[in-house]
C-alpha positions in Angstrom: 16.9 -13.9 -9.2 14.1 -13.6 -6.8 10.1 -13.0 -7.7 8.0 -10.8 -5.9 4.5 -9.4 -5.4 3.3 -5.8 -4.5 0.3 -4.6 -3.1 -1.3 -2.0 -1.6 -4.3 0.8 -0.2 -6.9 -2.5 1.1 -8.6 0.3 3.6 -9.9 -2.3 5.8 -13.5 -3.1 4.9 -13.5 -0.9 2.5 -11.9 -3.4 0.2 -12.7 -4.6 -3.4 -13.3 -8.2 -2.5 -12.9 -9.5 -5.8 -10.1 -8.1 -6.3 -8.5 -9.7 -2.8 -10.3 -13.0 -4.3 -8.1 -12.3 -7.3 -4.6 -11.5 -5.8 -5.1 -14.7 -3.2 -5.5 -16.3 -6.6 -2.3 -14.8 -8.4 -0.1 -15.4 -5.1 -1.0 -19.1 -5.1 0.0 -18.9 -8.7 3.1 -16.9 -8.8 4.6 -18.2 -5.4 6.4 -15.6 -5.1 9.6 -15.0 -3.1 9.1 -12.2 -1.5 4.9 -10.6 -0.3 4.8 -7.0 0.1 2.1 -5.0 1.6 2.7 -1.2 0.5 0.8 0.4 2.9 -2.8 1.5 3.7 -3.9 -1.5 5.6 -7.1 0.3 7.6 -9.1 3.5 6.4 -8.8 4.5 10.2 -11.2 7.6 8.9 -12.5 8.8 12.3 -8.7 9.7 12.8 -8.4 11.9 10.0 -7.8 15.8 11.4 -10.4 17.2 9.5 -13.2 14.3 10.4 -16.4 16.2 11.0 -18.6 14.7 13.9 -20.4 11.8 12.3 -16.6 10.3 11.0 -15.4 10.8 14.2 -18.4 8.8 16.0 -18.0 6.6 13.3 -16.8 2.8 15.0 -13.4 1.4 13.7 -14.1 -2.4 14.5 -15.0 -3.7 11.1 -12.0 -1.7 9.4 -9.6 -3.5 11.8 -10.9 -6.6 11.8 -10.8 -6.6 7.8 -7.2 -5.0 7.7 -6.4 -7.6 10.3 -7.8 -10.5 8.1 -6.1 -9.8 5.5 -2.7 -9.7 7.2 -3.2 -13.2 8.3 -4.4 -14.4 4.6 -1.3 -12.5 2.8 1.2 -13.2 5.3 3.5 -10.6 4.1 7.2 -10.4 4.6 7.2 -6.8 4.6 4.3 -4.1 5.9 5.2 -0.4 4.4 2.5 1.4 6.9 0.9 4.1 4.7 -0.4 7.6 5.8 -4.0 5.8 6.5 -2.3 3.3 9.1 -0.2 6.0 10.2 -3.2 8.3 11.3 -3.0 5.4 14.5 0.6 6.0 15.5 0.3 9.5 15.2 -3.3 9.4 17.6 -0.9 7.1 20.0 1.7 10.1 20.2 0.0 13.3 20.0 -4.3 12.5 21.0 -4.5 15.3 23.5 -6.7 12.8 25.8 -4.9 9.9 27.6 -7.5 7.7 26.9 -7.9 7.7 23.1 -3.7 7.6 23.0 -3.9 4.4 25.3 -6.6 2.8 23.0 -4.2 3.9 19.7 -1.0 2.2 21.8 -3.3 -1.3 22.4 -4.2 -1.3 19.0 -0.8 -0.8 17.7 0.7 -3.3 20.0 -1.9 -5.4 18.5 -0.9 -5.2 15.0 2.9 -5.3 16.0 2.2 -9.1 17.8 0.4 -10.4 14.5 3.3 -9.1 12.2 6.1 -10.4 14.4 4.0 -13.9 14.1 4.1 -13.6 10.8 7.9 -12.3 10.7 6.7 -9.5 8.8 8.7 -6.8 9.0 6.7 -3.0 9.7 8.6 0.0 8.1 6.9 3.3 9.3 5.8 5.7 7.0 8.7 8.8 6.5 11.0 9.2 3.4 14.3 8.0 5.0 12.9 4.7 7.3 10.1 3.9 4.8 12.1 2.5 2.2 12.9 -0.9 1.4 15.1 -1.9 -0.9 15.8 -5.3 -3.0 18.6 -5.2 -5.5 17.4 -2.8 -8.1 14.0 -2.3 -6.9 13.2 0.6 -3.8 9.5 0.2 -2.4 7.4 2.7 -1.0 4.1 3.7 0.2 4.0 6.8 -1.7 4.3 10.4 -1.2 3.7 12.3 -3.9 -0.5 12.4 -5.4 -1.7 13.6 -9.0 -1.2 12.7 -12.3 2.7 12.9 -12.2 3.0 11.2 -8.9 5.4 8.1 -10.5 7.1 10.4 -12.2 8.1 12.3 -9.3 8.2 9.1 -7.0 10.8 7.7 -9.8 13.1 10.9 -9.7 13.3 11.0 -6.3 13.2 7.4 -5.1 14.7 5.3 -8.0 18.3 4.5 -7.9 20.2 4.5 -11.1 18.9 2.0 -13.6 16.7 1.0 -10.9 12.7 1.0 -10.4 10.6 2.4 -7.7 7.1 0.7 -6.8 4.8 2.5 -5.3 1.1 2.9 -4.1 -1.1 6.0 -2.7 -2.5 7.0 -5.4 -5.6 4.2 -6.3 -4.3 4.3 -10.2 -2.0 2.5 -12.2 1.2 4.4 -13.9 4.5 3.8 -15.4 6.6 6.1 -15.8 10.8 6.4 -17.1 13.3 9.4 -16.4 16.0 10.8 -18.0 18.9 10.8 -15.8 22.2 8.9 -15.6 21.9 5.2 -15.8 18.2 5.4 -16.0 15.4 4.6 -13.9 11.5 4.1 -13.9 8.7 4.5 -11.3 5.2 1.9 -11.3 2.1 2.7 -9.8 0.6 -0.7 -8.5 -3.2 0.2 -8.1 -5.1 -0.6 -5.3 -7.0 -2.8 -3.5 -10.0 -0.9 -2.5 -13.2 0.0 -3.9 -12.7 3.0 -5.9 -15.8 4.2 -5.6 -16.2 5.8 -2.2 -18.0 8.9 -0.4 -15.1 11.2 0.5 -13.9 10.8 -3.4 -17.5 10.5 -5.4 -16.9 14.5 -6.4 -12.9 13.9 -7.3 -12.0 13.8 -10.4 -8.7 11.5 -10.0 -11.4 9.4 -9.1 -12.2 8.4 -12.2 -8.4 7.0 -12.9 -8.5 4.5 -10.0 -8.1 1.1 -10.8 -7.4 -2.1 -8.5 -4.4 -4.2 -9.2 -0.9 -4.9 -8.0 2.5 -5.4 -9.3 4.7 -8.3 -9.6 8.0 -9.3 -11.1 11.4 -10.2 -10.9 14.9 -8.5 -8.6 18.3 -9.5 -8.8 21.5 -7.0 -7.7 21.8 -5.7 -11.6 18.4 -6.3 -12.8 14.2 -6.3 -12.7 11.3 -6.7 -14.2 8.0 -5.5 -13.2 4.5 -6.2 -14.7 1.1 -5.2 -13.1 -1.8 -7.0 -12.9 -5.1 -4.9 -13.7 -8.7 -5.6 -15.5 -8.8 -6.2 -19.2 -12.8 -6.6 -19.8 -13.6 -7.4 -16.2 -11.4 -10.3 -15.7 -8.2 -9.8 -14.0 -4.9 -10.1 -16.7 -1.1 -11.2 -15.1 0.0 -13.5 -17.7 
């Protein structure tokens, strides 16, 4: 039996630094076996595709340093890029101006030298290669938003009698599945603020939470637990 510690969506300096504060706490705590970051490292928000001006003007600097930061602090064993990180390796590819793709490909290179000091191991973010797997347990990033989103994570990414952990979606769910041998699907929260400007007319908005999960693997077995806010102190015992 090995323990374990799941987190996920920091967005750079967009963070909830208390709730950082609070997980630094709960690792030194825990110990645990095995540190996963699920994904959503930087906000990287001037990348989006449909950034207006001002967001693409906007400097990156501060969200890299702070995503940066927190690798070093963590010093996870595995980095599940999520679709935020990924906007970087997709600029690096497809950017239709040499320039900005050289930039993405420095930065990149970047992140890839800290993780390889940390030997942390980077999983990009697609369905097949964006997996990992420890006995019972398959982690993801996430791929599926809205209010069934663990469900639908669990029925496609859970292995029978198994659990899938997931992030994405800035809430915390739970969620079991009637198939053969079982399986279950956890939400783990986030780490960011969950107040922000691109989500202040959202609705989902108002089931964000920050928090992370943590638990227990083996080849035939888990258990999972998630720590969240209970009267504005954070609960994991």
């Amino acid at each position: 039996m090995k323990s374990f510690v799941y987190c996920s969506d920091l967005h750079g300096d967009k963070q909830c630094h208390d709730s950082v504060a609070q997980l630094f706490k709960f690792v030194d705590e825990f110990k645990p076996d095995v540190r996963i970051f699920g994904g959503d490292l930087f906000d990287f928000s001037p990348l989006m595709r449909n950034a207006d001006p001002a967001e693409r003007n906007a400097s990156m600097e501060a969200d890299v340093e702070a995503g940066m930061d927190f690798l070093s602090k963590f010093e996870p064993h595995h980095f599940l890029l999520g679709n935020h990180d990924d906007r970087l390796w997709q600029t690096a590819e497809k950017h239709s101006l040499g320039l900005i793709r050289d930039t993405a490909k420095m930065c990149i290179k970047d992140i890839e030298r800290k993780c390889r000091s940390l030997k942390c191991k980077t999983y990009p973010y697609d369905v097949d290669k964006g997996i990992l797997s420890l006995g019972k347990i398959n982690f993801v990033h996430g791929f599926y938003h809205g209010v069934t989103a663990t469900k639908r994570h669990a029925e496609t990414f859970s292995q029978s009698g198994g659990l899938v952990v997931h992030g994405h979606i800035h809430s915390i769910q739970h969620a079991s599945i009637p198939k053969m041998g079982g399986g279950a699907g956890v939400s783990a929260g986030c780490l960011a603020t969950t107040a922000m400007d691109w989500n202040r007319a959202k609705v989902n908005r108002l089931a964000h939470e920050t928090g992370w999960a943590y638990g227990y693997f083996s080849n035939k077995s888990w258990a999972c637990y998630t720590a969240r806010k209970f009267e504005g102190k954070f609960l994991w015992r």
